[in-house]
N, C-alpha and C positions, 0 to 999 in steps of 0.2 A: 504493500500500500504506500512504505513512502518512498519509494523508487518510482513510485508511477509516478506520485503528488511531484516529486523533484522534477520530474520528468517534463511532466506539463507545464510546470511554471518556467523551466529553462531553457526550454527546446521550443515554445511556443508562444512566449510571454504570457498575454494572457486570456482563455477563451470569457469571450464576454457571457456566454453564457453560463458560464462555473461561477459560483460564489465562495469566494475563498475562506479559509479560516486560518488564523493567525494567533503569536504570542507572540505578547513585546515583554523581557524580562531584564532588569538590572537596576539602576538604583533609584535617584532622587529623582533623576533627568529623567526618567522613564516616566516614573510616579505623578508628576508633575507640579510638585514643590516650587511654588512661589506663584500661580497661575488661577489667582480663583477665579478667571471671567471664563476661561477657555477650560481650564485642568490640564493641561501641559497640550505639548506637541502630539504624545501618542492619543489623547483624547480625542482632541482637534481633527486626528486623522479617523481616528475609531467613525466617528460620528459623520464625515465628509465618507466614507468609505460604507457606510449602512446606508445612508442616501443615494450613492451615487451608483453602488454596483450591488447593496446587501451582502456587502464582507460582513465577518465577523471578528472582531480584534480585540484581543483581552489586555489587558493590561496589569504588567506581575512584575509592576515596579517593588521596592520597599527605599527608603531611604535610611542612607546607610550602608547598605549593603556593599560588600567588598566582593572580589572573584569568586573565592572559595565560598559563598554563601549562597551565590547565583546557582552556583555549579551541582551545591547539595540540594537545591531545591529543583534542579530542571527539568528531571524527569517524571518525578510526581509532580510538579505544575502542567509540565507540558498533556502527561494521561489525562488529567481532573478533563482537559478543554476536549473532549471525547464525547460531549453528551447530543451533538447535533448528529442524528441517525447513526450515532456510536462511529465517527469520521475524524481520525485523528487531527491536528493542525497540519498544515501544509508548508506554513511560512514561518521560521523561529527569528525573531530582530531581538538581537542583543545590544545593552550599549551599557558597560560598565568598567570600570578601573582606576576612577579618579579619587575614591577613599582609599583603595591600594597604595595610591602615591602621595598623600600627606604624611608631615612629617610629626611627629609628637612631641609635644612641650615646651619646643626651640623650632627654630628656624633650622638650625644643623642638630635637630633631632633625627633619629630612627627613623625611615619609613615605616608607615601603619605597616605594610606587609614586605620584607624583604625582596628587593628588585629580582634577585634570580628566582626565591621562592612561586614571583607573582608570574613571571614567566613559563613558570611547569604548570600553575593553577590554570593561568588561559589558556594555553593550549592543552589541557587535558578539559575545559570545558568546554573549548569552540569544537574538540575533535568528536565529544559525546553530542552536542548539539548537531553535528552535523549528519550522525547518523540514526537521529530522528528525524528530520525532514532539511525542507532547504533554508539556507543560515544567510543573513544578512549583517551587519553591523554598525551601530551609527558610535560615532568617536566622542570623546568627549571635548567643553567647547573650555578656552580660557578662564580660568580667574581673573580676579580682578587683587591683585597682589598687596595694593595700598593698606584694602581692609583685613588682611589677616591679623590676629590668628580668626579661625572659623570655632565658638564656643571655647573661646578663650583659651583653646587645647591644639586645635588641628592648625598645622603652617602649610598652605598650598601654595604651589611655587610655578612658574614658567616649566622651568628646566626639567623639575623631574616631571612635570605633566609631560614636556616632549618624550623623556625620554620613557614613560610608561605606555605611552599612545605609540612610538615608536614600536617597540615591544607585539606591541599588537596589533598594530599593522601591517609589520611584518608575517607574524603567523597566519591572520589573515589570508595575508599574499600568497605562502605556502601551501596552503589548504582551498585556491580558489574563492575565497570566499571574500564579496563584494563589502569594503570598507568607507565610508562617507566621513571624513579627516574632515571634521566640524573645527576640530583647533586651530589647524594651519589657514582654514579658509575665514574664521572670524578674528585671528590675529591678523591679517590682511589686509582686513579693512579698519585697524587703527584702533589705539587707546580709547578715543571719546565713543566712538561706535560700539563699543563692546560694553562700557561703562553706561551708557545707554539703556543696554537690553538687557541690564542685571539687577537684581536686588541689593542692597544696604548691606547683604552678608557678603558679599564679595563673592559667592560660592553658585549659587541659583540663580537662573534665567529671571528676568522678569514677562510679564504679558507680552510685552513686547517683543523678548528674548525668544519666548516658545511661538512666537508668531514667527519670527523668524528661520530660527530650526525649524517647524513644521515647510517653509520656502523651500529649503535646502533639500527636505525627506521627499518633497510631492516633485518636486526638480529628476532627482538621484533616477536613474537608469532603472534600478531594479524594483522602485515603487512607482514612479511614474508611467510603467507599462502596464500598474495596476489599475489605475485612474483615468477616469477621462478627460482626457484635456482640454473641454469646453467649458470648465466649469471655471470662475474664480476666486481665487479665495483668498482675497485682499493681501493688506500688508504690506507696504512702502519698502522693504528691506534697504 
């Protein structure tokens, strides 16, 4: 069943008359922490994707959550979303690893989860994920560095965000599997842009922020062949 499901979403994009089923699983950014108009980006799409094709899209954010939390919860999240004509998901969107990479208590504290550690963690998650249905990945986007620490504890930084996204991008690459590198494309466009679309924590999107990510998600090759393209769905980016 998921060799077919892979099958038809990769080989044929997407048949209009298939209603797909989906899991978005990873952290805040998933959950969508800081968004009470919208409920983050994966909402935003849940809800544009019931209207526009009758997908179905769960969302199995938590915040907080790190690799290894993702990774113990994936397989019984991803069975539970079984209950439409007992039809597993088709599509699994990941996007986690940015509590992996704070530091603790200092600025030159510990990472939350040791660099090579976090590296065995993701690709031993993205390889399980991949062999339940087909894997996507959305990246995580900048901090905002001024406002650290994040609960007077966590120190987020540029560098080790590159170099965690880094990381997992690369495995990604190894494994086929389609990466949407939100960092490098929202560092891009500048300090005041980014400070912008963020909250007062320095760490969460704001409304505006997941308006924007949602641009990026409904743009991306491998969700945009899900959607129809005659639809708009605001946002200035």
């Amino acid at each position: 069943m998921q060799t077919l499901s892979k099958t038809k979403i990769a080989e044929t994009g997407h048949n209009p008359s298939h209603t797909l089923k989906a899991v978005a699983l990873g952290d805040s950014l998933v959950y969508g922490y800081g968004d009470p108009i919208g409920g983050g980006w994966v909402e935003r799409l849940r809800r544009l994707w019931m209207h526009d094709r009758g997908h179905a899209l769960y969302n199995l954010g938590i915040r907080g959550d790190r690799t290894a939390q993702v990774s113990q919860r994936l397989e019984q999240e991803f069975r539970l979303r079984g209950e439409i004509r007992n039809q597993l998901p088709e599509l699994i969107i990941l996007s986690v690893g940015i509590n992996d990479s704070a530091r603790l208590g200092s600025p030159d504290g510990r990472n939350y989860t040791n660099f090579d550690l976090f590296q065995d963690q993701m690709e031993h998650l993205i390889h399980r994920a991949s062999h339940l249905g087909k894997v996507v990945f959305v990246g995580m986007i900048p901090v905002d560095e001024s406002k650290m620490p994040f609960l007077n504890c966590f120190y987020y930084n540029h560098e080790d965000q590159y170099r965690f996204k880094e990381a997992t991008k690369k495995i990604c690459l190894d494994k086929n599997i389609d990466y949407l590198d939100l960092f490098d494309r929202w560092s891009a466009r500048g300090t005041n842009w980014c400070r912008e679309r963020m909250m007062d924590d320095g760490l969460h999107p704001n409304v505006k922020g997941y308006e924007s990510i949602l641009q990026e998600v409904l743009a991306w090759k491998p969700i945009a062949s899900l959607t129809s393209k005659d639809i708009y769905y605001g946002d200035d980016r």
